[in-house]
N, C-alpha and C positions, 0 to 999 in steps of 0.2 A: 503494500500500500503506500505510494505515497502521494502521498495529502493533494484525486483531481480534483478542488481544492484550490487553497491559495495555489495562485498558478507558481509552477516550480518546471527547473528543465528537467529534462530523461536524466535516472540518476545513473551515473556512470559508473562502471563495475571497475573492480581494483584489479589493477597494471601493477605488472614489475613483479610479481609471487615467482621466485625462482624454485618454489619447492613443488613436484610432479605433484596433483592430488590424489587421493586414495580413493578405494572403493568404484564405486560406478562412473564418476568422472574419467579415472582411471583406464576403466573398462572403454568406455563410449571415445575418448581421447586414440585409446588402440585401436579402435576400429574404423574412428577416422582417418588416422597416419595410415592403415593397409589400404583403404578404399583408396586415398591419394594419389600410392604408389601405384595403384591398379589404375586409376583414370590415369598420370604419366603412360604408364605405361603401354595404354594403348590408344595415346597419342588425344586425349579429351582434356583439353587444357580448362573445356569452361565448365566442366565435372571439377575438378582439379579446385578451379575458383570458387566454384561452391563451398567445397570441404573445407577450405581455407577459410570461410566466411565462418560456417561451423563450428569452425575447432576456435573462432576468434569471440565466436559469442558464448561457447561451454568454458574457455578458459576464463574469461572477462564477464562472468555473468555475474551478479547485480539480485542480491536477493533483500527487499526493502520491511525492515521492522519498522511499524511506528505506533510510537508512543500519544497516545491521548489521553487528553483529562480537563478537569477543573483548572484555574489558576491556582499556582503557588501549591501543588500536588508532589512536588517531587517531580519532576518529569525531568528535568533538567540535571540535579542531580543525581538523578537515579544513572542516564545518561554517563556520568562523568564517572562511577561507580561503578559501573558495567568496562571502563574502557582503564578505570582508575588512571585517572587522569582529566585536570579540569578543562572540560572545553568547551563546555556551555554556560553562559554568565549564569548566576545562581546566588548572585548579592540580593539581599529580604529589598532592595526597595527596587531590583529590576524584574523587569517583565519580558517575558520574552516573544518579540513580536512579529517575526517572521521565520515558517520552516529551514531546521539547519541540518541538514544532510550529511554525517561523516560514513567515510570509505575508507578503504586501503589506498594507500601509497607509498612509494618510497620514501619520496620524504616527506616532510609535515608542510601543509600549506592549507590556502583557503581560497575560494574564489564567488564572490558575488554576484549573482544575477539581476537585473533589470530590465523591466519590459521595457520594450521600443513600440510606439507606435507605427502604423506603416504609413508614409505618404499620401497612399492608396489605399481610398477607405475601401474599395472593391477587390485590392487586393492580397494577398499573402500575408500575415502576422510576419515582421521577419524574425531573425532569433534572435535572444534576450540578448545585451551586451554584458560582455563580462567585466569585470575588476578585481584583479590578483590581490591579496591581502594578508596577512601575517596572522599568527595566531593571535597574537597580540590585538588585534584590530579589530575580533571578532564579537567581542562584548558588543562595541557599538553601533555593529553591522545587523546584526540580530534583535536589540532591545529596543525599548523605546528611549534609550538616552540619545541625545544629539537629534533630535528630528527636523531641526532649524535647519544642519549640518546638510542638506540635498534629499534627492528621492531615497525614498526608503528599497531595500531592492526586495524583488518575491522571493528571492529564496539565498540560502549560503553553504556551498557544499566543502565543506572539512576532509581531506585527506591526510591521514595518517600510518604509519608504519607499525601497525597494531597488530597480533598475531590471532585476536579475535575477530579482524575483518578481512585477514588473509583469505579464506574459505568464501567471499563474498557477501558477508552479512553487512547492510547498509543500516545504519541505526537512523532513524530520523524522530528529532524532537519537534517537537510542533508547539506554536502557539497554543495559551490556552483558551478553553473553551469559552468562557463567560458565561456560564450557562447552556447546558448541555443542547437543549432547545431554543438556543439563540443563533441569528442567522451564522454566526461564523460555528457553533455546535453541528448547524447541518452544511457548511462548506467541506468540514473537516469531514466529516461524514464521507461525502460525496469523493473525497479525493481519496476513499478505502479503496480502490476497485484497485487502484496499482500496489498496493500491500499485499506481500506473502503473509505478513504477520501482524497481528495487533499487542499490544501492549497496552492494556489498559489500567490508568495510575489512578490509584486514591493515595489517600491517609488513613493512619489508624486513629484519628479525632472521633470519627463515627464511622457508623452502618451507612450500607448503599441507600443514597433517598432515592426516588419513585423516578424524577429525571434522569436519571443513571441508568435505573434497570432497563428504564425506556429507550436511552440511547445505546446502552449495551445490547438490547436484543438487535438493534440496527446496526452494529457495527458487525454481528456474528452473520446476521444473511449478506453482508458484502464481504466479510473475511472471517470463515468456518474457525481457519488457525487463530485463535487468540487465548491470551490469559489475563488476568487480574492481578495488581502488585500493588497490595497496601503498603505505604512507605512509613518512615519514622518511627518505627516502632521502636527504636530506645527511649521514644521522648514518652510513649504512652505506656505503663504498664499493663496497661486492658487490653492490648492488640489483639493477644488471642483470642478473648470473646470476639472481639469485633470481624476476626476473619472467618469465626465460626456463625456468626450473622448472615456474614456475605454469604458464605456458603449456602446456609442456609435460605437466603432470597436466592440466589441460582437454582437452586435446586428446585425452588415453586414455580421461578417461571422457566424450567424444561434448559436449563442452559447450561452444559456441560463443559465448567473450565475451570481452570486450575484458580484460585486464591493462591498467592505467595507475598508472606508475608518478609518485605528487608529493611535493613537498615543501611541507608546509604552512608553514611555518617562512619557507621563498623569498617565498612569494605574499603573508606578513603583513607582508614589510618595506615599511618605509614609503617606501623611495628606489628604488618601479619602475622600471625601463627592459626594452624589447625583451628583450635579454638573460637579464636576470634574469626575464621570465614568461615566456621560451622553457624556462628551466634548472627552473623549477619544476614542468613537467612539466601545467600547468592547461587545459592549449590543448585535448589532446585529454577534458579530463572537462567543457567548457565545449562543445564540440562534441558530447561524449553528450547532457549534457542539454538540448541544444537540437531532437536529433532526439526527444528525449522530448517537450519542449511540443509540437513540431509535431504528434504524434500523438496529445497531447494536443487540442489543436486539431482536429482532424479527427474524433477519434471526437462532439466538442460540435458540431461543425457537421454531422456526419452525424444527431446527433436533432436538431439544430434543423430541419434539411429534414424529417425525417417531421413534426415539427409541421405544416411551412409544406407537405407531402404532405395530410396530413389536413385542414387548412383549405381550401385548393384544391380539394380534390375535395368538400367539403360546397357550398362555395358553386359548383364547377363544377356541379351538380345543377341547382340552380336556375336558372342559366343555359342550359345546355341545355335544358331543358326550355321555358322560354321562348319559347326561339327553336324549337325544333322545333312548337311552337303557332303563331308568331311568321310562317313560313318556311313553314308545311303546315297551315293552318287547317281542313281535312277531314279531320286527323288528331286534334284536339282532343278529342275523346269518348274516343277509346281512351288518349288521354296522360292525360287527365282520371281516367280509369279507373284506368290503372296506380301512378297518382302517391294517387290512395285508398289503395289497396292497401296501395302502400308505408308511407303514414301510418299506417295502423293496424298494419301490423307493427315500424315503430321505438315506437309507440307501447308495444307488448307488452317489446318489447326493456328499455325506458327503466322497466316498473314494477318494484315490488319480487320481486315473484316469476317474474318473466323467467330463463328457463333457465340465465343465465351465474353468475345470483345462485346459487342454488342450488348449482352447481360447485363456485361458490371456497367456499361456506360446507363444502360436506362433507369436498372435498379439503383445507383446512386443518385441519378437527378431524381428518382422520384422522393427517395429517403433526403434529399433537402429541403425539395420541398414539403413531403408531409412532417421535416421535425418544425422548420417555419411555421408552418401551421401550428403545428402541437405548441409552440414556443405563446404565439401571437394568442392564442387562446385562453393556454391559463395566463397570460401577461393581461386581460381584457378581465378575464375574472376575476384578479385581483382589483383591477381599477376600479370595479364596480364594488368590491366591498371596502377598499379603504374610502370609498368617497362617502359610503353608508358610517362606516366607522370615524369618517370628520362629521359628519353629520348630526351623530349620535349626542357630541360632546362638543365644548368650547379649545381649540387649537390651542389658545392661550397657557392651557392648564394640560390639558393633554399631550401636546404635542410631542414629546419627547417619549411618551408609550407610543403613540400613534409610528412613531418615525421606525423604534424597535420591532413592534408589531411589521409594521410596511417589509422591513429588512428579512425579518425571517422569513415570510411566505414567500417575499423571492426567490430568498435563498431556496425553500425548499422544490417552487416551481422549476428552477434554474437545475438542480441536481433531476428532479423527476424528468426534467424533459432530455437531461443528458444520457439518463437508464435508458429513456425509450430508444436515443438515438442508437446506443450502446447496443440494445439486444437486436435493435433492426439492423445493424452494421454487421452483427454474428452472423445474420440469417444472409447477408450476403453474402459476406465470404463461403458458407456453406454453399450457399446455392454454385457459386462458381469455379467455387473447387469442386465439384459433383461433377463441372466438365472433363475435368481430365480425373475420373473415380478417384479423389482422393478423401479421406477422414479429414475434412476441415481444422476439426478439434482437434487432434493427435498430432497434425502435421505444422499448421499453419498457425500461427499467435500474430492475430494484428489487435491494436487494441487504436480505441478511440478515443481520444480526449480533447474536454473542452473546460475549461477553467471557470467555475462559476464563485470562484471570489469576488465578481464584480459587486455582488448584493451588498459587500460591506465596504469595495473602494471607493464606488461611486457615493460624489457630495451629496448630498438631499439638501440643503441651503437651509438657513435661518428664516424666522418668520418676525413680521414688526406682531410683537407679541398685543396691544392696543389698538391698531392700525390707527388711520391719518385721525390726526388732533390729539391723542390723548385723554386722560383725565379732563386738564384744564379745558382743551377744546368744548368737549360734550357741555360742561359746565355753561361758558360762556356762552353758546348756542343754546342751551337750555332757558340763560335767565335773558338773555333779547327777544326771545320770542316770547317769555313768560311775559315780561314788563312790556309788550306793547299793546293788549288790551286796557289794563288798567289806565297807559299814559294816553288813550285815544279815549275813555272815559273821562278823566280830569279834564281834557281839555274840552268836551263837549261839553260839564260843567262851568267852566269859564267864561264861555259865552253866555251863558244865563243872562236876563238883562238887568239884576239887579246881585250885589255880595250878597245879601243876606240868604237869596234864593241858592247862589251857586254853593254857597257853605254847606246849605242844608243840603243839597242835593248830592256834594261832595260827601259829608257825614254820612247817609244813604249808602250811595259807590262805594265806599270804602271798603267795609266786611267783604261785599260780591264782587270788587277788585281783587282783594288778597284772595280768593277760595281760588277766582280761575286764574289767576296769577300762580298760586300751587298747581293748580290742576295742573295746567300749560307747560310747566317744569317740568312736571314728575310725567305725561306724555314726551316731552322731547327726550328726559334723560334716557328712556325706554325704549324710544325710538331710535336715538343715537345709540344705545348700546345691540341694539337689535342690528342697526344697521353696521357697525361696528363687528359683531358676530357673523354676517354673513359676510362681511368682506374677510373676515381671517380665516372665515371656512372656504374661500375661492383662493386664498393665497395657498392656503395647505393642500386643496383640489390642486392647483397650478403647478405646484412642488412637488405631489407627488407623480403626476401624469410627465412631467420633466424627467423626471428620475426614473420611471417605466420605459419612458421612449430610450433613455441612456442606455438602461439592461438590456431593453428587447436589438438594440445598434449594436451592444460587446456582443451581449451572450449567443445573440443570431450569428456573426459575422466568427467564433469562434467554433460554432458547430459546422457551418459549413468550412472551413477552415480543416478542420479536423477528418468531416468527409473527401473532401479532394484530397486529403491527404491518402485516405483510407484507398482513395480510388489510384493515385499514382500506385502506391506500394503493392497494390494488386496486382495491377497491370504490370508492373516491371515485374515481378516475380511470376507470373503464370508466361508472361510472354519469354520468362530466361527459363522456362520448364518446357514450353511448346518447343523453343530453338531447341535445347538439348536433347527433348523427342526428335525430332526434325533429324538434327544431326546424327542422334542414330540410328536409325533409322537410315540414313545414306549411308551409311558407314557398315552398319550390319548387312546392305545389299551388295556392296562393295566386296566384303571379306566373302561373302558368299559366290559371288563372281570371282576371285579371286582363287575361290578352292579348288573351279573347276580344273585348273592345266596341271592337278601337283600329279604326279608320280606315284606309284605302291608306297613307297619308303615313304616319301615324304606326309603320304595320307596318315600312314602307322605313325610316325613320329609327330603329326600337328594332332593325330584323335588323343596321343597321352598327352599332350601340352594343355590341350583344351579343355579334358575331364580334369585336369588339376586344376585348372583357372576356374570350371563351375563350380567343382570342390568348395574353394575359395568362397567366389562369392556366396554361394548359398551358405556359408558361414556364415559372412557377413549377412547378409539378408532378412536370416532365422528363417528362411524358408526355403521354397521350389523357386527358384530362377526363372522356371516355365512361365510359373503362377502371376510372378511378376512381370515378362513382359506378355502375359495374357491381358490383365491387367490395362499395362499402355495400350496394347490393343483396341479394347472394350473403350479406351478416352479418345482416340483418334477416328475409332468410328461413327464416334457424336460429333465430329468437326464436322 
């Protein structure tokens, strides 16, 4: 997981491990280097380039923990506990305010991300700009100190020479939450889908409250792998009840995970012993995440096999075919025959307007436009109830719930409509790997993203909390309009044509001067505050329908974004599958024309050369070489 979410870049797997890894990496690594030597060897350089790509994503793979929680949870130091060593600020008055990424590396550095706007609001996000930075530098690159200091950047990725991130464990500390159910609680949410692992951080102060379990059960249907880590527990001696709590609320609502309770605090002293890393509680969160690498490890050695599947079975073609020339020379016309065949249908496969091309081109413009849609829809049905929601209440006094309110439903419509893009993006891929029979899932990992932190970057503006006039204003409008009945009464008095008549008639006026002289007020002050109230509910209508159009401009412009992206990486990768069909496929007609002119001897001496080589690959393979290029067959015949 790391955090689609505050937008952050692809986090980048640890360079420079001079040590071979063990186990299945190990394994899936050897069967790269034989495929390799086997595409050399018979002359398939852009087989060759594949394995290469391969063995560069199994060695350099990238397996992302992250940690979530409350503010001031321990996340940061738990972090620094785990690596023992400080590298995330963790001073009581700082905050830590954007996701910080550490890796493997040789040597210790840091580098800073910044979004770039693009020139071209129609076109391309370009990539974040970076800025190299010292360990030192990274306190104020992460917190909220220095914010005067320039743009704050999205993200800050740490690399270090640490023997716990050898193996590819990427730890990421994340911002906290402010409320689990606060738009940046469902930002953080939303950027689970790239996590292998969760880490979920409390305290032992208390028991999980009802926000928690609420968010907890959301962070386990976007990342199954997770655990719980109550922290501080030197500070509380109640810890263990409180993890036997947690326990106990997981367990009501059906959610299978570990409680581990540590003390970060234990694990940083510098005078280790036995003892003291048994009392800190680290043993069993070093033990999670080591069944994390491993299954990290497994799912990169599961595509490095389909790579070393696909090479296998292109060059298995060839080979057979060979030898079934090789081994059955009165079979040679009809092999001859079918291996045409084949040619001109990977050939159809491989051009531009080959069936698959077509697919992915219509199925992505449509998945833009119906996420547009999906986007523009619940963006409309928010307007429509934050404007019920100004409405309900005075802006003046509200406005600062109304604004948090506003932010979370974005936030949440902004993740929701990136799930939908998300599982409609699967079902493409699937659909068009199905052109050349492949397992989508097994084979292929494209993944989608679109960054919906906008809900919390984006301004929403201040409001004139009294609109025009103020107090005083309403006032003085209040008493000129009060005081001009009475003053056109006195003076109609005045003219009377005698004092003593205007006296009395004054005397009269008076009392029913002063009443509608009140009345007059207390209607204008009424009025001006009414009208007063309806203009701060059009200002707050204005700001927020501002702020809507802002999100529905990022968060639209970054799912398409993300789809054309989905659509390049398709395309180059099915159309370097159809070529390497294509090519062998000429190649395996080639060898088979090739076999006709050999000699007795030479037939004997290429049928053991060739049964070693399918040996071989059906090794590799784990299966029938047949099977496999029956297989290609079965995709070229859909071209």
């Amino acid at each position: 997981m790391a955090p689609r979410r505050p937008t952050a870049p692809a986090v980048a797997a640890p360079r420079g491990s001079k040590d071979e890894p063990p186990g299945l990496v190990a394994e899936a690594l050897a069967r790269v280097a034989v495929s390799s030597r086997l595409a050399v060897e018979h002359d398939r350089p852009d087989l060759a380039e594949r394995l290469v790509a391969a063995r560069s994503r199994l060695t350099e793979r990238a397996i992302p923990v992250v940690a979530v929680g409350e503010f001031k949870r321990g996340k940061s130091t738990l972090v620094n506990a785990l690596l023992r060593r400080s590298v995330c600020p963790v001073d009581a008055d700082i905050v830590t305010a954007v996701p910080t990424l550490i890796r493997y590396g040789d040597t210790a550095g840091a580098t800073a991300f910044y979004r770039q706007d693009s020139p071209d609001p129609d076109g391309p996000s370009p990539p974040p700009r970076e800025r190299a930075l010292s360990i030192a530098d990274i306190e104020s690159a992460v917190s909220e100190l220095d914010r005067d200091a320039g743009p704050r950047p999205t993200s800050v990725e740490v690399r270090l020479p640490h023997p716990l991130l050898r193996s590819g464990l990427c730890l990421v500390d994340t911002p906290g939450v402010g409320g689990l159910d606060s738009a940046h609680g469902l930002i953080t949410l939303g950027a689970l889908d790239e996590a292998q692992a969760v880490l979920f951080v409390t305290d032992a102060s208390q028991e999980f409250t009802a926000p928690e379990m609420q968010f907890l059960q959301m962070v386990v249907q976007r990342c199954p792998m997770a655990a719980c880590v109550v922290t501080k527990t030197d500070l509380f001696p109640h810890w263990r009840k409180i993890v036997a709590l947690d326990q106990a609320h997981l367990a009501r609502a059906g959610l299978d995970l570990e409680v581990l309770g540590v003390s970060s605090f234990l694990r940083l002293r510098p005078d280790q012993d036995a003892a003291l890393t048994e009392e800190s509680g680290f043993r069993p969160l070093i033990r999670f995440l080591a069944a994390v690498v491993s299954g990290g490890a497994e799912r990169a050695a599961r595509a490095a096999d389909a790579d070393v599947a696909f090479v296998a079975a292109q060059l298995g073609r060839q080979v057979e075919a060979e030898r079934q020339v090789v081994s059955r020379p009165q079979e040679t016309e009809q092999v001859v025959r079918q291996l045409t065949t084949a040619r001109a249908r990977t050939e159809r496969l491989s051009s531009p307007s080959a069936g698959w091309q077509q697919v992915l081109t219509d199925r992505v413009q449509d998945l833009v436009t119906d996420v547009d849609h999906e986007l523009q829809r619940r963006l409309r049905s928010v307007t429509r109830d934050v404007e019920e929601v100004i409405d309900r209440g005075d802006p003046k006094d509200d406005w600062p719930d109304v604004e948090a309110w506003l932010r979370r439903e974005v936030a949440a419509e902004a993740v929701a409509t990136y799930d939908t893009m998300r599982t409609r993006a699967e079902a493409v891929v699937t659909e068009v790997a199905s052109q050349f029979d492949l397992e989508a899932g097994a084979t292929l990992e494209f993944r989608t993203t679109a960054p919906v932190a906008h809900a919390d970057e984006v301004d929403l503006g201040g409001l004139d909390a009294l609109g025009p006039g103020g107090r005083f204003g309403t006032a003085m409008t209040a008493v000129r309009s009060g005081a001009f009945v009475p003053m056109a009464l006195f003076a109609a008095a005045g003219q009377l044509p005698t004092a003593v008549a205007g006296i009395a008639v004054a005397a009269v006026l008076a009392p029913i001067s002063l009443m509608i002289f009140g009345a007059i007020i207390v209607k204008t002050v009424r009025d001006e505050r009414l009208r007063q109230l309806v203009h701060r509910r059009q200002l707050a209508k204005a700001a927020a329908r501002r702020y809507l159009d802002e999100i529905s401009f990022r968060v639209g412009k970054d799912c398409r974004d993300a789809l054309r992206q989905l659509q390049r990486r398709l395309r180059d990768e099915f159309q370097d599958r159809a070529a390497a069909m294509h090519r062998s496929s000429v190649a395996t007609l080639a060898a088979a024309q090739g076999a006709v002119g050999l000699t007795d001897a030479e037939r004997t001496a290429r049928s053991r050369s060739l049964a070693q080589r399918a040996a071989e690959l059906r090794r590799l393979q784990g299966g029938s070489v047949v099977a496999g290029a029956r297989a290609d067959d079965r995709a070229v015949a859909r071209a």
